[in-house]
C-alpha positions in Angstrom: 90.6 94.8 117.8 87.1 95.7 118.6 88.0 98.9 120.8 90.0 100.4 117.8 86.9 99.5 116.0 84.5 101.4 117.9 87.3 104.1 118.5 87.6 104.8 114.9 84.1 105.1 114.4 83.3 107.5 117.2 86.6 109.8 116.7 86.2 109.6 112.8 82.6 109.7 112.8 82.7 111.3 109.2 84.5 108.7 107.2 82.4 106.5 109.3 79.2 107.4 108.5 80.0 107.6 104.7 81.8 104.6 104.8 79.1 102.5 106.9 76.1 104.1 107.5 74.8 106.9 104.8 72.6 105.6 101.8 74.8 105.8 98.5 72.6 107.2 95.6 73.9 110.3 94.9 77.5 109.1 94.6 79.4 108.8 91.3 80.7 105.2 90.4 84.3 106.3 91.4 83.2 107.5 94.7 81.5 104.0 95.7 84.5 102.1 94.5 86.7 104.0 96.7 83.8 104.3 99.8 83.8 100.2 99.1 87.0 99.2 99.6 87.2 101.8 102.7 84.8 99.7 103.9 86.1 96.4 103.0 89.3 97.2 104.3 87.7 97.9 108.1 85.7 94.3 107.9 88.9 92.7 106.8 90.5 93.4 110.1 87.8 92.0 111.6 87.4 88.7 109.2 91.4 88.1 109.9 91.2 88.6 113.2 88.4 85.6 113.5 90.5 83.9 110.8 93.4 83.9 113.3 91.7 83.1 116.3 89.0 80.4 115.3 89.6 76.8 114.7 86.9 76.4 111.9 85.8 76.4 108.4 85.6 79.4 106.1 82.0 79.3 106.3 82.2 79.3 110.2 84.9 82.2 110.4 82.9 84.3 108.0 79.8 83.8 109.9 81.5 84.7 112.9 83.2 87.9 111.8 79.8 89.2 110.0 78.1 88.6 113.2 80.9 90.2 115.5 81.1 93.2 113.2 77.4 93.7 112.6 77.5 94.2 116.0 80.2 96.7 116.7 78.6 98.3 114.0 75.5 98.6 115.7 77.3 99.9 118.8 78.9 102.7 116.9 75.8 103.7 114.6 73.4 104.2 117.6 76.1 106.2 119.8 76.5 108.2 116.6 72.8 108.2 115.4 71.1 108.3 118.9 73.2 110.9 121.2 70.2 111.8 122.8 69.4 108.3 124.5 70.3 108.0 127.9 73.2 105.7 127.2 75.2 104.7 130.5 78.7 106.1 130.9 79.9 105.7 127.3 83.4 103.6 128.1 81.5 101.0 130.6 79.0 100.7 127.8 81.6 100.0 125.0 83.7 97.6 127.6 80.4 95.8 128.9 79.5 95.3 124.9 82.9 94.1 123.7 83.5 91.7 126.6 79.9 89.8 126.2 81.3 89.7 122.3 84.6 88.3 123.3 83.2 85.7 125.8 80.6 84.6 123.2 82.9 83.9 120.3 85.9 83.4 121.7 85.0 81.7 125.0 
């Protein structure tokens, strides 16, 4: 789940940025409703995923699938934000990022 995550954002870096990253103002009503739900519609996949593989509460699930995203989201903003940094190879740095996530939520 969190590869085609990351995937999406860096090979559809467009629909990503307007979907995720790029400040809303000059958007008509219509546009954020549908640039909204784009965006819901990503974090669900995340939020079900923790859903299926947690044994808690709502409260706990949520927490955890706000947290796991916020930081896959981080991941794909700076590597589309930041191409200049001297980022390690970019596959060991997505694999080294989504294992630590893995191990710390999932165990």
């Amino acid at each position: 789940m969190g590869k085609e995550y990351v995937r999406f954002g860096l090979e559809e870096s467009d629909a990503y940025r307007m979907a995720f990253i790029l400040e809303r103002r000059n958007l008509t009503d219509e546009d954020r409703i549908v640039i909204h739900q784009a965006g819901m519609h990503g974090f669900s996949i995340v939020q079900n995923f923790f859903q299926d593989e947690l044994d808690g509460d709502d409260r706990t699930t949520a927490a955890a699938a706000q947290s796991a995203w916020a930081s896959m989201h981080g991941l794909v903003s700076l590597l589309l934000t930041r191409p200049d940094f001297p980022w390690v190879e970019q596959e060991a740095l997505i694999e080294t990022h989504l294992d630590r996530l893995c191990r710390d939520f999932l165990g």
